[in-house]
C-alpha positions in Angstrom: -6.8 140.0 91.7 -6.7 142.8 93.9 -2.7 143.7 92.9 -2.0 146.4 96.0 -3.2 143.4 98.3 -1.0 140.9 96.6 1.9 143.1 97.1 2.7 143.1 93.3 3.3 146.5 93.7 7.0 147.9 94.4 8.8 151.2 94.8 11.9 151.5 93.1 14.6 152.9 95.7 18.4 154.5 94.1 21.0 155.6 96.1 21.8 159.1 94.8 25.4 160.1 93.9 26.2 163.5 93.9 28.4 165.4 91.1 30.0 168.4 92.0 32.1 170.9 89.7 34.8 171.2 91.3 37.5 171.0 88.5 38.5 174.0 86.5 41.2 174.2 84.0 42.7 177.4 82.3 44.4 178.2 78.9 45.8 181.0 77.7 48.5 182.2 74.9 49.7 185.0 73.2 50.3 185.3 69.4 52.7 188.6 68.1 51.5 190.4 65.0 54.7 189.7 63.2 54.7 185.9 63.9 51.2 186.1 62.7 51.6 187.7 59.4 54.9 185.8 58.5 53.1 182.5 59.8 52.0 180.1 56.4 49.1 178.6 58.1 46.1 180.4 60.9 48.6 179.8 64.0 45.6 181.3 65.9 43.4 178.8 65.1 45.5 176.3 65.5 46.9 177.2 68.8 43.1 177.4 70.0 43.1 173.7 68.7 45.8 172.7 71.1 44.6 174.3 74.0 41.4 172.5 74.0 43.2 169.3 73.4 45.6 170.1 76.2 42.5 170.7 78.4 41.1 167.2 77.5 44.6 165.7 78.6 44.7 167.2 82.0 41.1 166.0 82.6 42.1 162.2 81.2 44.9 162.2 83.7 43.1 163.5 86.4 39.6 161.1 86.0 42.6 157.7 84.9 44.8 158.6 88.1 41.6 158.8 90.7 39.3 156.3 89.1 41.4 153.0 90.8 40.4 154.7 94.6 36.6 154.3 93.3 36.5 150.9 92.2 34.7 148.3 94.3 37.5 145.9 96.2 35.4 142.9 94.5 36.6 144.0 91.6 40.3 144.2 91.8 43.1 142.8 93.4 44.8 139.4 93.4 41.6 137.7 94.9 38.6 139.4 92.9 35.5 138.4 91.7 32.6 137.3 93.7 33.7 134.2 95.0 37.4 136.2 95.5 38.9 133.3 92.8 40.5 135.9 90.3 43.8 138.0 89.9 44.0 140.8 88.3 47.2 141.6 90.4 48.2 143.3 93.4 51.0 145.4 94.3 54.2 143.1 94.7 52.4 140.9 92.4 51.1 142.3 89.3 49.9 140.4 86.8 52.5 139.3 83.6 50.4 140.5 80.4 51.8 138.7 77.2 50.9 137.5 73.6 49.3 134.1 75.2 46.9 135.6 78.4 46.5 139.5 77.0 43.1 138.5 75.6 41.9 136.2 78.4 42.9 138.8 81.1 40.3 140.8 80.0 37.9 138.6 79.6 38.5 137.5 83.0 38.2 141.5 84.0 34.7 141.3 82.0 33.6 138.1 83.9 33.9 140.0 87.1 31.8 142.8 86.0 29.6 139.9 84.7 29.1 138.6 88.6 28.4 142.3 89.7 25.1 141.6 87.2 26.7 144.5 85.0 25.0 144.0 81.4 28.4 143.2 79.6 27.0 142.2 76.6 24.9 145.4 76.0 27.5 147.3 74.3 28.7 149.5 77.1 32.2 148.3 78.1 34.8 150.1 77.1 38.6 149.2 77.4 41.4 151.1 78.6 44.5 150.2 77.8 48.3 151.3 77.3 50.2 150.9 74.4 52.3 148.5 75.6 49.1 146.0 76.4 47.6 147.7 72.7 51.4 146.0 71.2 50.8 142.7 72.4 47.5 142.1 71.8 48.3 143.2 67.7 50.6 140.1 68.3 47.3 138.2 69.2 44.0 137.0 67.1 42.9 140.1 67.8 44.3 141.6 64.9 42.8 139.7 62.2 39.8 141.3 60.2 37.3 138.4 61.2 37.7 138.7 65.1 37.0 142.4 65.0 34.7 142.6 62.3 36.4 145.1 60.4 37.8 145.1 57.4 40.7 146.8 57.7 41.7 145.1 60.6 42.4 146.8 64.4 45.4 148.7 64.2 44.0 152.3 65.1 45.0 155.5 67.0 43.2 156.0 69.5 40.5 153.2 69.6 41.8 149.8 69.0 38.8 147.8 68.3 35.9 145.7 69.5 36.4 142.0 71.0 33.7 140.3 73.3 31.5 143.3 73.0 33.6 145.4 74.3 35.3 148.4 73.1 38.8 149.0 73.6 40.5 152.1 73.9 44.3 152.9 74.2 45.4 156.3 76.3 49.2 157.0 77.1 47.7 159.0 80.5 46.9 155.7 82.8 48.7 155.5 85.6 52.4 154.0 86.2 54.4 152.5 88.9 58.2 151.0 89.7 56.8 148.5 91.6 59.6 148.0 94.5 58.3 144.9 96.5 57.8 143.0 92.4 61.7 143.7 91.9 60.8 147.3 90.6 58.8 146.2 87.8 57.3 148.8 85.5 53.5 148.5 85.7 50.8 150.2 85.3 46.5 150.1 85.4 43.8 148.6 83.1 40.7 149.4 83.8 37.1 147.6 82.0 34.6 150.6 82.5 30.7 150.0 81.9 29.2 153.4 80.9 26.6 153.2 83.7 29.4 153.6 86.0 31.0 156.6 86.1 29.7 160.4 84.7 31.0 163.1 83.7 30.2 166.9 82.9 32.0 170.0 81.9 31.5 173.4 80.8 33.4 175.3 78.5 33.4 179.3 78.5 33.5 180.6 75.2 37.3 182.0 74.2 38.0 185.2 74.1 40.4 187.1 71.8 41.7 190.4 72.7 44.4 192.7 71.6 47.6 193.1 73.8 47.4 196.1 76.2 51.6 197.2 76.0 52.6 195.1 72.9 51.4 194.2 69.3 49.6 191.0 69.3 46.6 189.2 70.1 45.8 187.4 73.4 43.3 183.8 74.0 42.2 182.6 77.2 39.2 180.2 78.0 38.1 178.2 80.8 36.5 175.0 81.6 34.5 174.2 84.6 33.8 170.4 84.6 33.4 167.4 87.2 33.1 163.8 87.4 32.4 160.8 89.5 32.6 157.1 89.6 28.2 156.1 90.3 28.7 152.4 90.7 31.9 151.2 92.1 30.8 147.6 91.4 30.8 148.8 87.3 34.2 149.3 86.7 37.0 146.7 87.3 41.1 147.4 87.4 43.7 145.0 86.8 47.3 145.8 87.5 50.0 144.7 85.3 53.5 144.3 83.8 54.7 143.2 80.7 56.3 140.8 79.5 58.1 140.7 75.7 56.9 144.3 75.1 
């Protein structure tokens, strides 16, 4: 069989996304002799430390605040999902997250991913949640040792555990509303995020340690040029939610 005639041949075509640097974030301190030498432990070191981490949170709040703009309007709202037959709440209507639907509202958030024809079983959904929503679902069958396949059961810092092939992760930086027209309800974001969807890239500029010009001490500063960008709207999904009993 002659395949170019058959038309067995085709080109792939991808719509390309653009990152641009555009981010920078600075850190900087100052460290007096004296508090250095009477200091027990390296407070150099450990102010470096710090100031990385404090880098890291600007750049979590900054991606978690702009990353509900990029989502695809399939997948969020009170009518979302392909055939528009899902909330995942709205604003005047969020959705009430407790001990009974905090594990089937996200798997209704991964069922809308599903639809999209994200791979959700592939291992690259990750979770975000808030530790309100991480307080309930350790209320749930979540908690036990067989659901999550570890032994010591979910209750983590930081990464709460694995259900339905997902990963879930709990940050304190997502973003938070007094919802006015829902009777100034405290809510906030969850967002279901396959790593195909959104990238990411930084660049940190090495520290640099110096001696104080007009006093005794030692100075730190350091810089990091970074970017990111949300590649397939249709890969992430956001629900918006209260609490209830938490």
């Amino acid at each position: 069989m002659d395949l170019d005639a058959a038309g067995l041949y085709t080109t792939p075509v991808t719509n390309a996304a653009t990152l641009t640097i555009d981010q920078r974030e600075l850190a900087g301190f100052t460290i007096d002799d004296a508090d250095a030498y009477q200091a027990i432990s390296d407070n150099l070191d450990r102010m470096s430390d710090d100031a990385v981490k404090q880098i890291a949170i600007r750049q979590d709040t900054k991606i978690l605040s702009g990353l509900g703009a990029k989502v695809a309007s399939t997948n969020q709202g009170a009518t979302a999902g392909i055939n528009a037959d899902t909330n995942l709440g709205a604003t005047g209507a969020p959705v009430a997250i407790s001990t009974t639907n905090a594990l089937s509202f996200l798997l209704q958030m991964k069922r809308v991913l599903e639809e999209q024809s994200v791979d959700v079983d592939g291992g690259g959904l990750k979770i975000v949640i808030g530790p309100k929503y991480q307080e309930l679902l350790m209320q749930t069958s979540l908690n036990a040792a067989n659901i999550t396949g570890d032994g010591e059961g979910s209750i983590r810092t930081g990464y709460v555990g694995p259900y339905a092939n997902m990963s879930i992760f709990k940050s304190i930086l997502l973003p938070k509303f007094t919802d006015v027209a829902a009777g100034n309800a405290k809510t906030e974001e969850v967002y279901v995020v396959h790593s195909d969807g959104l990238t990411w890239a930084m660049q940190y500029q090495l520290p640099e340690f110096f001696r104080e010009s007009k006093y005794t001490g030692t100075r730190m500063r350091t810089q990091c040029l970074w970017g990111w960008n949300v590649v397939e709207p249709t890969y992430i999904a956001a629900g918006y939610v209260t609490y209830v009993g938490a």
